[in-house]
N, C-alpha and C positions, 0 to 999 in steps of 0.2 A: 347217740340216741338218748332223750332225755327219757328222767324217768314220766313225766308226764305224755310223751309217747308211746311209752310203752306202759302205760294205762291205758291210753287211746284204743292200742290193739289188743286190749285183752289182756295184757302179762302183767300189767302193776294190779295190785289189789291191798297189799299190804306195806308203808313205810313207818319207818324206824329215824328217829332223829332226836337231840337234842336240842339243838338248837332254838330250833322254831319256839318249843313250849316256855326257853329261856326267856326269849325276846318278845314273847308274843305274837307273834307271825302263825299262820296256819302251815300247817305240819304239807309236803309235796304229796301230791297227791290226793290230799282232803276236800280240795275242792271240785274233783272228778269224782269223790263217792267212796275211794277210797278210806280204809279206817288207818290207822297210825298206832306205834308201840313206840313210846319214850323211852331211850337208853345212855344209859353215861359208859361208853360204847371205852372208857378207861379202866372198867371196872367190869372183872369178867361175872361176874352175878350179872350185874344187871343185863348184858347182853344176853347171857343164860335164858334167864328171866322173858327178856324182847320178844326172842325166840320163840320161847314156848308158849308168849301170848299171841304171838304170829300164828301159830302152827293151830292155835285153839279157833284159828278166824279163817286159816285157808288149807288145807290139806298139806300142801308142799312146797316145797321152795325150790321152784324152776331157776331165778335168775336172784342173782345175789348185787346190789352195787354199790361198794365201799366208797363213801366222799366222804368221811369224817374228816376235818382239819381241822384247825383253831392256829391263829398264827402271834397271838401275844404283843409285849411291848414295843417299843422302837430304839431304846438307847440303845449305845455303842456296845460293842461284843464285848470288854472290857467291864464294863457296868452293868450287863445284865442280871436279871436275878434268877438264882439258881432254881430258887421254886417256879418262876417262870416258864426257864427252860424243861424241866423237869413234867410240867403243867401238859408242855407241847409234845414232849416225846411220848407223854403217857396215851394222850387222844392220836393223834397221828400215826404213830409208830403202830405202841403197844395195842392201842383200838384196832388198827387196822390188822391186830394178828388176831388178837381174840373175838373178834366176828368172823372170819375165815375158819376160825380154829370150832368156832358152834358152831358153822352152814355146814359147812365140808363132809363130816361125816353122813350128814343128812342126805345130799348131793350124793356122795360114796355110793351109799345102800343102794339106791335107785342107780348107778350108772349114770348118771346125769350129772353134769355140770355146768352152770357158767358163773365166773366169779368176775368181777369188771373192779378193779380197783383206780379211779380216777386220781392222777395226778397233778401238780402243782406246775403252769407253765413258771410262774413267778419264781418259784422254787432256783432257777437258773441264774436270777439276778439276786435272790436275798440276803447272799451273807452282807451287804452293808446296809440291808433295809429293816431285816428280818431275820437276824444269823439264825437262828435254829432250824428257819423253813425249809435251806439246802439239804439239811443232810436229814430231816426228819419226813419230808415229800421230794424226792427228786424229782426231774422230770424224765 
C-alpha cells in the first residue's frame, strides 16, 4: 500500500523525507493536503527533531513507513569510495534504525504498532551494479 493510499483512507497526514526538498520534487503526500517534516534520517537529531515537528502537526503516530535509501556510485567494488560506502550505510542502515529507534517508543506507550520497513527488490542483483546495496537493503 502506498503511502498516498493511505492518505486516500484517512492514515497519511504527516511525511518525512529528504529527498524530495533535495531535488525539488514535492514532498509524498503534499499534494493530498498532507504537510511534510525534512529529515537527514542519517543523523539521529534531525529525525528527533522530524518527529517532534510531526507530533506538533498530528497527535500520534499510528503507522510508521521506513523507505530511506540512497544507492551511490557505480565503479567496481575495488574502486569504490569509502566515503561513499560509508554515505550509504549511514542513510540505509543506520537511518533505517534511528527512526525506528524515535517511532517505537511512541508506538510502545499506546500499545500500538505498525512499522513497515520497505526493501530493496534490486538489492539481489547489486553487488556488481551497486555493491553496497546487497548488504545495506537486502531483500
Amino acid at each position: 500500500m502506498s503511502y498516498d493510499s493511505l492518505a486516500r483512507e484517512g492514515r497519511g497526514g504527516q511525511a518525512g523525507n529528504l529527498e524530495p526538498q533535495r531535488r525539488g520534487r514535492t514532498p509524498p503526500g503534499k499534494k493530498l493536503g498532507c504537510s511534510s517534516a525534512a529529515a537527514d534520517v542519517s543523523d539521529l537529531n534531525s529525525v528527533t527533531g522530524a518527529v517532534q515537528k510531526t507530533l506538533g502537526i498530528v497527535p500520534t503516530i499510528n503507522i510508521f513507513i521506513n523507505d530511506a535509501g540512497i544507492s551511490g556510485p557505480n565503479p567496481k567494488l575495488w574502486e569504490y569510495p569509502a566515503d561513499d560506502w560509508k554515505r550509504i550505510f549511514a542513510v540505509n542502515v543506520e537511518g533505517t534504525f534511528y527512526c525506528c529507534r524515535v517511532v517505537a517508543p511512541l508506538m510502545h506507550e499506546r500499545n500500538y504498532s505498525r512499522i513497515v520497513t520497505l526493501l530493496l527488490l534490486r538489492g539481489r542483483m547489486a553487488i556488481q551494479i551497486h555493491p553496497p546495496i546487497a548488504p545495506a537493503k537486502p531483500p
